[in-house]
C-alpha positions in Angstrom: -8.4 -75.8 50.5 -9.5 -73.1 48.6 -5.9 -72.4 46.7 -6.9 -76.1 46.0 -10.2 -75.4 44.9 -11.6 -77.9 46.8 -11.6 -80.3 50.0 -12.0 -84.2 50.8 -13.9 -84.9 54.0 -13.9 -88.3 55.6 -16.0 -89.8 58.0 -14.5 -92.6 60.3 -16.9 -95.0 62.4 -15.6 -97.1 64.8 -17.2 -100.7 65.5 -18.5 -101.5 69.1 -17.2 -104.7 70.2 -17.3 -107.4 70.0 -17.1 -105.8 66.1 -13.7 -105.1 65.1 -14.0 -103.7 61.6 -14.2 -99.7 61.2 -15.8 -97.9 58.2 -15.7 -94.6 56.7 -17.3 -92.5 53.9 -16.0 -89.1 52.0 -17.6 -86.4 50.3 -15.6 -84.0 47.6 -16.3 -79.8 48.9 -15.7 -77.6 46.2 -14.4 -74.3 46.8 -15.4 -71.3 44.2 -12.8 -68.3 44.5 -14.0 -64.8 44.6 -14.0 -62.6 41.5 -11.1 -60.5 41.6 -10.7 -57.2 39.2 -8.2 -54.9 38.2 -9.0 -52.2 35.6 -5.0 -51.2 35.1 -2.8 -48.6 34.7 -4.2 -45.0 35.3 -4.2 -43.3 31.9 -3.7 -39.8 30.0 -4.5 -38.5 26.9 -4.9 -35.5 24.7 -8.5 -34.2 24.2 -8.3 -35.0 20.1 -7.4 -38.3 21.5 -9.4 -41.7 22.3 -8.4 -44.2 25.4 -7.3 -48.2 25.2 -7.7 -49.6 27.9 -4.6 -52.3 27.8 -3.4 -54.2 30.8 -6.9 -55.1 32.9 -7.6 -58.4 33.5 -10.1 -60.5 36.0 -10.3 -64.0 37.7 -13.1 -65.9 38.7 -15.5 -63.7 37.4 -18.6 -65.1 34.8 -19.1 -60.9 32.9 -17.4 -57.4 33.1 -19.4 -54.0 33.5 -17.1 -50.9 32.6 -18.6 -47.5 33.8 -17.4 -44.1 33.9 -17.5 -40.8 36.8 -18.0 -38.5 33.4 -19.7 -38.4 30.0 -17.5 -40.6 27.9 -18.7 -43.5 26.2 -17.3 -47.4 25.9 -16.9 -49.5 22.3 -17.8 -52.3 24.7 -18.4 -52.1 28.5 -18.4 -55.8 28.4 -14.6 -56.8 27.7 -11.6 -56.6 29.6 -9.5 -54.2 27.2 -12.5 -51.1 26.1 -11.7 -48.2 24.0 -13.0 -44.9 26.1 -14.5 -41.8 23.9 -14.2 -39.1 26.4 -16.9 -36.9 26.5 -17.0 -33.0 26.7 -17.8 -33.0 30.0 -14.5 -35.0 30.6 -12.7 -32.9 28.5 -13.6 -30.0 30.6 -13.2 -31.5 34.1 -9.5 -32.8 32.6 -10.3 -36.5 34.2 -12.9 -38.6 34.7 -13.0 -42.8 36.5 -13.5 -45.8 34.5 -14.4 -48.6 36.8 -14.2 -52.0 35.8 -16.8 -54.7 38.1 -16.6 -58.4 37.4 -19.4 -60.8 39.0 -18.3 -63.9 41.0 -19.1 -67.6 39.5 -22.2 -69.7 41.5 -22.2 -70.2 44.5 -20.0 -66.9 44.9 -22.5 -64.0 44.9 -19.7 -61.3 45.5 -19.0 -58.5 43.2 -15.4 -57.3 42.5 -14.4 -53.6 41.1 -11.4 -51.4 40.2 -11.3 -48.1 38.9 -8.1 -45.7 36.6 -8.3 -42.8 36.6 -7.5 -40.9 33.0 -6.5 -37.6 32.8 -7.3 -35.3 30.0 -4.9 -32.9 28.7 -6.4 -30.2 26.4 -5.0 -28.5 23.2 -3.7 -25.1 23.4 -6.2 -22.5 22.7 -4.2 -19.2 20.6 -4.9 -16.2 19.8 -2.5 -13.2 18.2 -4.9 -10.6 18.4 -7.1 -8.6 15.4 -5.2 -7.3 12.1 -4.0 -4.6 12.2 -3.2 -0.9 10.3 0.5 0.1 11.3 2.9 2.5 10.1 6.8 1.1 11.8 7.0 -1.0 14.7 3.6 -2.9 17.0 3.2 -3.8 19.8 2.0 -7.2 20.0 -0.6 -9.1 22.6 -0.8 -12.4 22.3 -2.4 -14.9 24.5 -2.6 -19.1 25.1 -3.9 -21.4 27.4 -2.9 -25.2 27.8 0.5 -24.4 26.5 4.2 -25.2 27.0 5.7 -22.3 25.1 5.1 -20.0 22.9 6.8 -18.7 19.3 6.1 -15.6 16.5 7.2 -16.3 12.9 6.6 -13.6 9.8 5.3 -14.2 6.1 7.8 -11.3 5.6 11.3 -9.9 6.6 10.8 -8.6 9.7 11.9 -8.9 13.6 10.5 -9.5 16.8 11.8 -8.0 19.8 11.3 -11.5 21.3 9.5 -13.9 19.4 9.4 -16.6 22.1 7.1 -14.0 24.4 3.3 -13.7 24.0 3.9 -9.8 24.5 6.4 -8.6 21.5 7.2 -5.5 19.3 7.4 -6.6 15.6 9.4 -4.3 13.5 8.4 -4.4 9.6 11.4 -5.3 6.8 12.0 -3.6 3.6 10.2 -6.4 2.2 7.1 -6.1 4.3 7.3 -2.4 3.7 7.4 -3.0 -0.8 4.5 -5.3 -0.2 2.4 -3.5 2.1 1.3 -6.1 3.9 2.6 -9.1 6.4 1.0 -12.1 8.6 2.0 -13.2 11.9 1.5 -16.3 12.9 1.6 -16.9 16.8 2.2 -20.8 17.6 1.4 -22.4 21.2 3.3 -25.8 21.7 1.5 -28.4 23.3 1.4 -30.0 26.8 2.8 -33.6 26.6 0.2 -36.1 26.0 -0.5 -33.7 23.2 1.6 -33.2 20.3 2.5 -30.4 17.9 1.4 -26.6 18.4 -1.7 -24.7 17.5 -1.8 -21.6 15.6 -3.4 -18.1 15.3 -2.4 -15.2 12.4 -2.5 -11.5 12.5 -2.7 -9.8 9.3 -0.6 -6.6 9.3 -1.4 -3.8 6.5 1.6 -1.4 6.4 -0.3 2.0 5.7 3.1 3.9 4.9 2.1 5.6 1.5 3.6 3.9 -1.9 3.7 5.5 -5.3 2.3 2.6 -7.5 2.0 4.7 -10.9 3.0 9.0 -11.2 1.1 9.9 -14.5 1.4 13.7 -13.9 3.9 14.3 -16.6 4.5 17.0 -18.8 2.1 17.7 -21.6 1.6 19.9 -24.4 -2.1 20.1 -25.0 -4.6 22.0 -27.3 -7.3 24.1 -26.9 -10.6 22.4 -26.2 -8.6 18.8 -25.8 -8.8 17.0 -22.4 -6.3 16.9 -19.9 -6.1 13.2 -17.5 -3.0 13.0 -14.9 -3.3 10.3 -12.5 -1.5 9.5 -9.3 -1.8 5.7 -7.7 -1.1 4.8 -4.2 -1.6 1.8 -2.6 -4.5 1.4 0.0 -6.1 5.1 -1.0 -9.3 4.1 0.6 -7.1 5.2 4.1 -6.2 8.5 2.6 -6.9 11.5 0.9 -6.0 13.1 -2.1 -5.1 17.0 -2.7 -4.6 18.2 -6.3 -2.5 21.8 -7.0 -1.7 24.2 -9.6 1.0 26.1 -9.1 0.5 25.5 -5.6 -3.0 26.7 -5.1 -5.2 23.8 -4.0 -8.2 22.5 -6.7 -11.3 22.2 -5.4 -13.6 19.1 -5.9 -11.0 17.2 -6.9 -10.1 14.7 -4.4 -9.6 11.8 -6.4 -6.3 9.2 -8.2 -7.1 11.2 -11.2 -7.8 14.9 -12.3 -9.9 15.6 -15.4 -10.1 19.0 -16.9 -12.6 18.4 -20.0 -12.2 21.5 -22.7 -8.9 22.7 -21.5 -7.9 26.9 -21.8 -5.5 28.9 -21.7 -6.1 29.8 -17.6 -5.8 26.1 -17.1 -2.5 26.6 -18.3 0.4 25.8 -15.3 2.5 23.5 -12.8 0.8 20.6 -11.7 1.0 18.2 -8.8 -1.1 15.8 -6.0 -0.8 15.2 -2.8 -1.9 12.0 -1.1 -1.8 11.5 2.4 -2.4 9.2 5.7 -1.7 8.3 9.2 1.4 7.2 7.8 2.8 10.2 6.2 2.4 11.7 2.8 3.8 11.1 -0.7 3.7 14.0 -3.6 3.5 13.3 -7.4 6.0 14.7 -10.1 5.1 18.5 -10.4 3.2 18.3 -14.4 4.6 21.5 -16.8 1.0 21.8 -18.3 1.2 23.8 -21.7 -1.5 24.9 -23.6 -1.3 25.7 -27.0 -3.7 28.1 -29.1 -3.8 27.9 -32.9 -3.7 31.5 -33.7 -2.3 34.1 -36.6 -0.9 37.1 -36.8 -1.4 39.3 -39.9 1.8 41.6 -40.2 1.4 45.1 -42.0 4.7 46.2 -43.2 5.5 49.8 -44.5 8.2 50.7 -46.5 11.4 51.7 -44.5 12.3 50.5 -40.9 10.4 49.2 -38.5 10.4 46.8 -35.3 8.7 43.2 -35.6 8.2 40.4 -33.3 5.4 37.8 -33.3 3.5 36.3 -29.6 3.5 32.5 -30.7 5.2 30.0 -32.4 5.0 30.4 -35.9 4.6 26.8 -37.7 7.5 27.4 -39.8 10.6 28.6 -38.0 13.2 29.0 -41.3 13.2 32.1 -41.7 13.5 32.4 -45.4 10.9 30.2 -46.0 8.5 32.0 -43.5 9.7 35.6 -45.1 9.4 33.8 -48.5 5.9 35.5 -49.4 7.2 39.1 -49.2 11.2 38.7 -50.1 11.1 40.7 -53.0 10.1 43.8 -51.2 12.2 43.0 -48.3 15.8 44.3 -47.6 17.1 42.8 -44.5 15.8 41.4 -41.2 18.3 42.0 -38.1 18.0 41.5 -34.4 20.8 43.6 -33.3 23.3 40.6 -33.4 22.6 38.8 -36.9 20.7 39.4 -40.1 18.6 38.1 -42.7 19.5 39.6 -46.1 17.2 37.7 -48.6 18.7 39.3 -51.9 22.0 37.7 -51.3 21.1 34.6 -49.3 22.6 35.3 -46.2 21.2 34.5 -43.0 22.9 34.4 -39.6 20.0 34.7 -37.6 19.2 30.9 -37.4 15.7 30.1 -36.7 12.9 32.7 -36.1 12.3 32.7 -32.0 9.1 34.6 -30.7 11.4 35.4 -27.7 13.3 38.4 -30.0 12.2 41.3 -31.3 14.1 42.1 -34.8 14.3 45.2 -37.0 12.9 44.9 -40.9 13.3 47.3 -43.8 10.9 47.2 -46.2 10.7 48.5 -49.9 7.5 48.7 -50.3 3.6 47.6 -48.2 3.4 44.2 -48.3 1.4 42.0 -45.9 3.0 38.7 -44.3 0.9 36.2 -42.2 2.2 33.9 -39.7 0.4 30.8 -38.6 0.9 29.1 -35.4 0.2 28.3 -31.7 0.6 30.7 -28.6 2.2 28.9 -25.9 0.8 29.0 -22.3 2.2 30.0 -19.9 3.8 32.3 -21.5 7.8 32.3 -20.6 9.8 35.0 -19.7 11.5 37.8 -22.1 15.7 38.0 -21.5 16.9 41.6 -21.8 20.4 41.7 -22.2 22.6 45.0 -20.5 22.7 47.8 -22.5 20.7 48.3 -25.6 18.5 45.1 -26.9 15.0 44.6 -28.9 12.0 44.1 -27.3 9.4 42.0 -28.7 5.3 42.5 -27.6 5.2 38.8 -26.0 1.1 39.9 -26.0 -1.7 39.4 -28.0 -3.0 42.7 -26.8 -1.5 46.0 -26.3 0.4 46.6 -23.1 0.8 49.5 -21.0 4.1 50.0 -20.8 4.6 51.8 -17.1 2.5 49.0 -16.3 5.3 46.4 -18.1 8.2 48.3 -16.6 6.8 49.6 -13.1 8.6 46.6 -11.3 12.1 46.9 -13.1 13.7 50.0 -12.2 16.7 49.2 -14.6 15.1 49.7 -17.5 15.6 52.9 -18.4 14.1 53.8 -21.8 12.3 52.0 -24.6 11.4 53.7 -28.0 9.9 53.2 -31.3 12.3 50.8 -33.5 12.1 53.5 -36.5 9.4 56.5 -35.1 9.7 59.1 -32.5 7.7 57.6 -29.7 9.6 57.5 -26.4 8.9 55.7 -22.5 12.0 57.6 -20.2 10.7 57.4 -16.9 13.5 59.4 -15.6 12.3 62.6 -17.3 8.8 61.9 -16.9 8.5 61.1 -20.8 5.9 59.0 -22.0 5.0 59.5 -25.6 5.4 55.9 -26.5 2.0 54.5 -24.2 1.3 51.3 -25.4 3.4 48.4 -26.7 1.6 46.7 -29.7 1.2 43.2 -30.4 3.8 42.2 -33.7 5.8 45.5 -33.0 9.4 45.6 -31.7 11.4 48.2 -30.0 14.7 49.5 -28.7 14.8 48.7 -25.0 17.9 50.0 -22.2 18.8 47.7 -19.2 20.9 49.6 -17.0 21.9 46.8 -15.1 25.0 44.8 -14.7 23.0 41.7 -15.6 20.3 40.3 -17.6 16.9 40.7 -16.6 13.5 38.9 -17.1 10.0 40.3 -17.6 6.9 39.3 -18.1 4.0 40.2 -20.0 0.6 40.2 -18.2 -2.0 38.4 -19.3 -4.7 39.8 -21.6 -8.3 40.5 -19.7 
């Protein structure tokens, strides 16, 4: 009856007799059939992700009512296949119920339900730590929830010590190292209904010092000019800068650049910076500083011999054309291994050095002046064994014990042409002071050449 959906019933009456003939009547029962749900197949999706519903269906039913356990929403409660928006309440609980309910058709008053039950799978959640300063290898502290695996990858050349490990040691490449910088990029893999991988970066700053630019160069600078030498680094805000000369450390001056405004001779010197880190250190070229001071030097010259030397470059160097003003009262020019003889043309002295001293005879006075620059620092005079000249490498007059107390080998020094004598071994001393454009007769007793140096003026 009811798979039939209905029913015939039929009365029979029998006739009392003498009546013979029976009658009957019928009546048609129909049979409603209960609602019957079914909401499908339990579900599960990724938390970026929506829900069709697909495979529900219903019979005997006259509407449909979807609900959910959680905080989702429906397109359309009232259809059999309803897209679910989960809601963050399901995406934190990781599930939630959809129930389908269909009513029965009159006379059927019954209700029917059925519930899935859809699972929520959530995204991975990364995270490779804050940048970070380094010098050579880091340790690395990653972390990720909701994930499958794990993998590092590098911007630059370097290696991991396992880069499928949330807990690595990256060592920096050459290439990371030239650039001074690298980012690390951790990736989580997703759980499967989810697809793909999430990422996070960590930005490395390799703090190992780099020369970017050495300016300190040698220079040959005037008097009352400025003097600029630079020094670049990369990232100087994480270090300091120390600036020397000849090896003594500048004061106030901790910057890329060192300016000395109205340069002098006592600026005069080796030059160099220091910069420095957590990383290490890194030093400049070392700077040859020279100073020069325009200067001349008036030369009185008396007839006969006497010594000469000059305490600065001269502008002109020839020697005939620097002699030029007084060659007709001059005889000859020698420096104990050449000579100048103007009368006949001669010279095989070369070019006039302020590091000899030379021996000039004279006819008659005569005056010669010599422009030119002294050079600071002042070098060092050679002194060849045996006998030699000695020029005054001095503006001023020198003290000659105090020239000559540090070199025992020198044993005497006298006037080129006079009497005056220095012959510490006897305890003579008539000679006193050295003067500025004078030469003299100097003895090295040693086997080898020695160097001195003049002191400077006060």
């Amino acid at each position: 009856d009811i798979a039939a959906g209905l029913a015939e019933l039929t009365i029979h009456a029998q006739a009392i007799n003498p009546c013979t003939v029976a009658v009957s009547d019928s009546r048609i029962l129909s049979i409603q059939k209960e609602p019957v749900a079914n909401a499908g197949s339990n579900g599960s999706i990724c938390e970026t992700d929506i829900f069709q519903v697909l495979n529900a269906s219903a019979q005997n039913y006259t509407s449909i009512l979807w609900e959910t356990s959680g905080d989702g929403s429906f397109n359309n409660t009232g259809i059999l296949n309803p897209v679910y928006f989960p809601g963050t309440g399901d995406k934190n609980s990781g599930t939630t119920i959809l129930t389908m309910a269909v009513n029965g058709i009159n006379p059927c008053s019954f209700q029917d339900s059925d519930n899935l039950t859809l699972s929520i799978q959530k995204n991975p959640v990364v995270n490779a730590g804050p940048d970070k300063i380094i010098c050579n290898g880091i340790l690395l502290i990653g972390s990720a929830l909701n994930s499958s695996s794990v993998f590092w990858t590098s911007s630059g050349d370097g290696t991991f010590s396992n880069p499928n490990a949330l807990i690595t040691v990256y060592n920096p490449g050459s290439d990371d190292i030239n650039n001074l910088t690298a980012t690390l990029q951790l990736y989580a893999n997703t759980i499967a209904p989810c697809t793909g991988s999430i990422s996070d970066e960590v930005n490395l700053l390799i703090n190992i010092p780099t020369i970017i630019n050495d300016q300190v160069t040698d220079q040959e600078i005037l008097t009352g000019q400025t003097l600029a030498l630079s020094f670049e680094v990369a990232n100087p805000g994480l270090g300091t800068f120390k600036w020397y000369k000849n090896q003594d450390l500048l004061e106030n001056q901790d910057g890329w650049h060192l300016i000395i405004d109205n340069i002098s001779p006592v600026d005069a010197g080796n030059y160099h910076c220091q910069f420095t880190n957590s990383c290490g250190e890194v030093l400049s070229n070392i700077a040859l500083v020279e100073v020069l001071q325009p200067t001349l030097q008036v030369f009185q010259l008396l007839p006969g011999w006497q010594g000469i030397s000059s305490y600065f470059e001269p502008e002109q160097t020839s020697i005939p054309q620097l002699f030029e003003p007084v060659a007709d009262q001059m005889v000859i020019l020698s420096d104990n291994e050449g000579f100048y003889w103007p009368e006949q043309s001669i010279n095989t002295l070369g070019s006039w050095t302020n590091f000899a001293g030379y021996r000039i005879k004279m006819t008659e006075n005569a005056t010669l002046v010599m422009s030119g620059v002294i050079r600071y620092p002042r070098e060092m005079i050679t002194l060849i064994p045996g006998w030699s000249y000695l020029p005054v490498n001095s503006p001023c007059a020198v003290d000659v014990e105090l020239l000559t107390s540090a070199y025992p080998m020198i044993k005497i020094i006298k006037d080129m042409a006079g009497t005056n004598i220095y012959w510490p071994e006897f305890g003579i001393n008539t000679l006193e002071m050295l003067e500025p454009g004078h030469a003299y007769q100097i003895y090295n007793n040693a086997g080898l050449p020695v160097s001195i140096s003049f002191p400077d003026c006060e």
